[in-house]
C-alpha positions as semicolon CSV with decimal commas, in nm:
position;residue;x (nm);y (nm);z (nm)
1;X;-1,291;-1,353;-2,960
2;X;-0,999;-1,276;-3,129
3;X;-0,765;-1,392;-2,855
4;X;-0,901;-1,706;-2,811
5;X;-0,840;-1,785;-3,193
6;X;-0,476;-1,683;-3,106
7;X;-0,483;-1,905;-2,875
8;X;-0,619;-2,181;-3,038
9;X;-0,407;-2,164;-3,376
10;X;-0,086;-2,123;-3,110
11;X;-0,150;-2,410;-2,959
12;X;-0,158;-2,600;-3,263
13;X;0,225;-2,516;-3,374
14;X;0,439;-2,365;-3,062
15;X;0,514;-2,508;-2,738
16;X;0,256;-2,392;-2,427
17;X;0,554;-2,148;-2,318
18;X;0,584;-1,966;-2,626
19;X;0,183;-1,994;-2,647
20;X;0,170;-1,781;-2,331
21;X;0,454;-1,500;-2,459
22;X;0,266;-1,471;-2,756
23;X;-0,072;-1,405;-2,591
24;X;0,050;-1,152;-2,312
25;X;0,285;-0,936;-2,597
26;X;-0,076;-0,902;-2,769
27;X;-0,283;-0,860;-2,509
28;X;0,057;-0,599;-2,388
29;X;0,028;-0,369;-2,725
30;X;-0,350;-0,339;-2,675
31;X;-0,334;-0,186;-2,400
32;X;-0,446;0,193;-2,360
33;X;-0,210;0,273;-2,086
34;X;0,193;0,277;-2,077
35;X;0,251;-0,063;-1,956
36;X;0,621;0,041;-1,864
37;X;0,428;0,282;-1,603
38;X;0,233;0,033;-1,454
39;X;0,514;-0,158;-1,415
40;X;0,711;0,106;-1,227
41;X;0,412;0,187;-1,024
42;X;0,357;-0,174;-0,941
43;X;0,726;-0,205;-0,845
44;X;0,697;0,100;-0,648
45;X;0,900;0,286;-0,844
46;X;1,111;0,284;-1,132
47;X;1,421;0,229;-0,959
48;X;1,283;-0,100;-0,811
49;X;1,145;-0,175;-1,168
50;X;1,544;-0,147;-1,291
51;X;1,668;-0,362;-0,968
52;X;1,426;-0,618;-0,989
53;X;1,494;-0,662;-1,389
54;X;1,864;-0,696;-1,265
55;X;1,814;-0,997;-1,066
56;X;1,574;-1,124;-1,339
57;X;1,923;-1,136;-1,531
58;X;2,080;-1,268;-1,261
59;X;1,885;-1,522;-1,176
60;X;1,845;-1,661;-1,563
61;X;2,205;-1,597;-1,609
62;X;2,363;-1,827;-1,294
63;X;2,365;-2,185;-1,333
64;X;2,354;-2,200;-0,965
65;X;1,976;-2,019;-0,937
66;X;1,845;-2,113;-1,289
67;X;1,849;-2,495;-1,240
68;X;1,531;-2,559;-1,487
69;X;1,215;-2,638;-1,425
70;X;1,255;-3,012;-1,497
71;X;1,505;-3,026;-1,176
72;X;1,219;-3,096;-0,968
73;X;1,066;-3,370;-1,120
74;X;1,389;-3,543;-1,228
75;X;1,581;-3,487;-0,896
76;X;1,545;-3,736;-0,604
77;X;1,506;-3,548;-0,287
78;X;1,820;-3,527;-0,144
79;X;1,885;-3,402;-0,471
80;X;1,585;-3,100;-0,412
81;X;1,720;-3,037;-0,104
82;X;2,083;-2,997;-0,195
83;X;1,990;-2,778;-0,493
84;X;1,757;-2,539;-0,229
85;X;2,078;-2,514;-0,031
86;X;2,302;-2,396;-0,336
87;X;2,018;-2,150;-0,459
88;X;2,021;-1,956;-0,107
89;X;2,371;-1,996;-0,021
90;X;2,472;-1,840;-0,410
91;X;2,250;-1,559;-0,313
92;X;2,378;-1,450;0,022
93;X;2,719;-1,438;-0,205
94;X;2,547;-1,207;-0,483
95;X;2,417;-0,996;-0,203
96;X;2,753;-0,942;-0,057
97;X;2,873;-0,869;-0,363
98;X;2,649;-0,570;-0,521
99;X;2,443;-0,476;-0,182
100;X;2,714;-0,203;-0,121
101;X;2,657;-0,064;-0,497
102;X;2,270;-0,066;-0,456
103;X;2,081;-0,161;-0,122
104;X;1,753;-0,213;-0,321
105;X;1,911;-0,549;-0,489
106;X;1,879;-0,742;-0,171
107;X;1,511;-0,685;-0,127
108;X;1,481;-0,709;-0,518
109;X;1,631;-1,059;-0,548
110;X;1,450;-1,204;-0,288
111;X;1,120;-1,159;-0,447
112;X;1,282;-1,244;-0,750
113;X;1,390;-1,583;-0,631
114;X;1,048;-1,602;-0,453
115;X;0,868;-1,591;-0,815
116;X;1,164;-1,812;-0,966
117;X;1,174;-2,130;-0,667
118;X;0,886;-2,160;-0,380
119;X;1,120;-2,361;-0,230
120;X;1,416;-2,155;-0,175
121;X;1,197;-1,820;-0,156
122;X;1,008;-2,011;0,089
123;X;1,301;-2,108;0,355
124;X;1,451;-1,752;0,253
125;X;1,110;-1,595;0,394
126;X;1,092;-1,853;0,693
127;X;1,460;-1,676;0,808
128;X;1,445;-1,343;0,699
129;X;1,099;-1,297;0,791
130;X;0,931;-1,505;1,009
131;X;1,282;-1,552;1,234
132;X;1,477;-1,210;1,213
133;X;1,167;-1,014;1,243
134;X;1,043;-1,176;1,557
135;X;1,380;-1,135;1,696
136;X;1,359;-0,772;1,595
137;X;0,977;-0,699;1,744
138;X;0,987;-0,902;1,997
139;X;1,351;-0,917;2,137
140;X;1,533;-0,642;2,362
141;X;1,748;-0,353;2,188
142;X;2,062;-0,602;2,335
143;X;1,915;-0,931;2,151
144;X;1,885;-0,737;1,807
145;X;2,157;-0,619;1,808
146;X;2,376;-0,982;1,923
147;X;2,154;-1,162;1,641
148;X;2,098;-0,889;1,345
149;X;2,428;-0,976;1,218
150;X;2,471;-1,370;1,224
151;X;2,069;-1,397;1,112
152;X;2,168;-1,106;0,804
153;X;2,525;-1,295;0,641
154;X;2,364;-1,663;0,699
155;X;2,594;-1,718;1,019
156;X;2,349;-1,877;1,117
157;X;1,982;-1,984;0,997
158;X;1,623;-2,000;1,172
159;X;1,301;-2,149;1,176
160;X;0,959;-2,050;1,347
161;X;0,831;-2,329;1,605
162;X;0,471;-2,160;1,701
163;X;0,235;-2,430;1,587
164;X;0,176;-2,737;1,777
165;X;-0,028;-3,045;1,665
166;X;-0,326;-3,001;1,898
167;X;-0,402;-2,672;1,853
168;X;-0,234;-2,559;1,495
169;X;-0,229;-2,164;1,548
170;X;-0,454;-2,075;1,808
171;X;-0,204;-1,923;2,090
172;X;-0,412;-1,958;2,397
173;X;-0,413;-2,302;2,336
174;X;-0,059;-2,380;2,325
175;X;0,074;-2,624;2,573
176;X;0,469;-2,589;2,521
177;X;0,614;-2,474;2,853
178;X;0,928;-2,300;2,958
179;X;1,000;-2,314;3,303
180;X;1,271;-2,146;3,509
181;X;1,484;-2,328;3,653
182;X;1,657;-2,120;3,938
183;X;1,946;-2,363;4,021
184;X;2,048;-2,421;3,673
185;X;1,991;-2,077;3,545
186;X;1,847;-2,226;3,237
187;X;1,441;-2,191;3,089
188;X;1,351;-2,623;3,044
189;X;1,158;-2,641;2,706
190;X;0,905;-2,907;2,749
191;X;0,620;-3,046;2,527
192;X;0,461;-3,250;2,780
193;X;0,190;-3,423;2,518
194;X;0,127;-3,545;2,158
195;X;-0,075;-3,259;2,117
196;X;0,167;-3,042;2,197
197;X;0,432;-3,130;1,961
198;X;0,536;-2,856;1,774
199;X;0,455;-2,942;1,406
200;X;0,544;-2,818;1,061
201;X;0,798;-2,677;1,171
202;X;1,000;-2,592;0,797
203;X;1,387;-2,637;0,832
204;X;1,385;-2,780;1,179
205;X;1,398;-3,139;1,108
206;X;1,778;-3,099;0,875
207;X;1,891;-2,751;0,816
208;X;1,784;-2,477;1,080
209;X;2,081;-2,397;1,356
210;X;1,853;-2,202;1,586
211;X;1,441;-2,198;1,615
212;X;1,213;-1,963;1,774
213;X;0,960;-2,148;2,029
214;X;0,687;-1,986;2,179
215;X;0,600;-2,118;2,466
216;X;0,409;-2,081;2,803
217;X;0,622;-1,954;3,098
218;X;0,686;-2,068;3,434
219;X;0,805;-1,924;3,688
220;X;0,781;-2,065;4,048
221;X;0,498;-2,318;3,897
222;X;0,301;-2,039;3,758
223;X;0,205;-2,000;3,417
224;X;0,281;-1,592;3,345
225;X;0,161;-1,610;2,956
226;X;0,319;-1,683;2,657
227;X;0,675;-1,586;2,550
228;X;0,961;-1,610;2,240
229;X;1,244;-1,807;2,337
230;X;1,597;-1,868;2,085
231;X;1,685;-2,232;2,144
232;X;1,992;-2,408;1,951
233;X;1,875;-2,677;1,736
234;X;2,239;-2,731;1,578
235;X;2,620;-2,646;1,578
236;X;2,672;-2,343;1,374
237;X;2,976;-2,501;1,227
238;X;2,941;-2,871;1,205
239;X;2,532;-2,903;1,136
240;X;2,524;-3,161;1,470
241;X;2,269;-3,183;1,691
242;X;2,274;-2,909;1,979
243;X;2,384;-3,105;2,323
244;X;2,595;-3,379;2,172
């Protein structure tokens, strides 16, 4: 009962921001635990607590991560875009800054630019996660170790193709192929229907340089099951299309 009236006589003076820092400091000294141990436990640990409360500074400090809120809505979207770009390109430069003083940071400021921007935590997790760690689980000890250094300083960047427009995530069902082609020496990538368009696919359709497909083999006109392949979607250096 008594929160609610602080509530309600907040919201009659102070902006909904302030509103909410009001309520959680109250509902903060209440509390009949340390809240500065559940923080380090929910961190995992107070040294994660300390790194992730230094890229809480850094990220409110640099005018190249803290664009505002109101950037969104007042920003076109080649203006959204361009802004994503700067956010994830300023912290592959912080990282290569401090990760030599304290490893902990990178992980740290990920999730911290995660809570900060969906968008850029969102292409950040499509690379680092969805790309590098496929590479990494599913790739020989000779692929990992070609790609774990372009994928880890930005050299290049990756996206996930897995889901087609037929059959969304269900992998039997995947009609992509990738046949062997002896003579060339070359696997052909082919979606060979609508349905089988690979489809929201994030970063593929501007920014990504390479994507992971997953696709049905071929070899000798035989399906053998489904398998990763890295094709080049773009020039590392110049952003054109791969091919021309």
């Amino acid at each position: 009962r008594k929160l609610f009236a602080i509530m309600d006589r907040s919201a009659c003076d102070v902006p909904l921001e302030q509103m909410a820092m009001v309520t959680f400091k109250t509902e903060r000294e209440r509390a009949s635990f340390s809240v500065r141990e559940m923080t380090h436990l929910l961190n995992g640990g107070k040294k994660n607590t300390e790194a992730r409360e230094l890229c809480e500074r850094l990220v409110e400090r640099d005018p190249d991560l803290n664009v505002g809120i109101h950037a969104f809505f007042d920003s076109s979207r080649a203006e959204q875009y361009a802004k994503t770009m700067r956010q994830i390109m300023r912290v592959v430069e912080i990282r290569r800054t401090i990760s030599d003083q304290d490893p902990s940071v990178n992980d740290m400021l990920t999730r911290t630019m995660d809570a900060y921007d969906r968008s850029a935590g969102m292409r950040m997790y499509v690379h680092e996660t969805l790309f590098r760690e496929t590479i990494w689980s599913q790739g020989t000890p000779e692929q990992w170790a070609k790609w774990r250094g372009p994928i880890s300083r930005y050299e290049v960047l990756g996206c996930y193709a897995m889901t087609e427009l037929g059959h969304s995530s269900h992998l039997p069902g995947l009609e992509t192929t990738a046949t062997w082609d002896i003579h060339t020496d070359q696997f052909i990538i082919h979606s060979p229907t609508l349905t089988a368009t690979k489809w929201w696919i994030g970063m593929a359709g501007q920014t990504a340089t390479h994507t992971l497909v997953l696709a049905q083999l071929v070899i000798d006109g035989k399906s053998v099951g489904l398998h990763w392949f890295i094709v080049p979607l773009r020039d590392r250096s110049t952003g054109a299309p791969a091919g021309r």
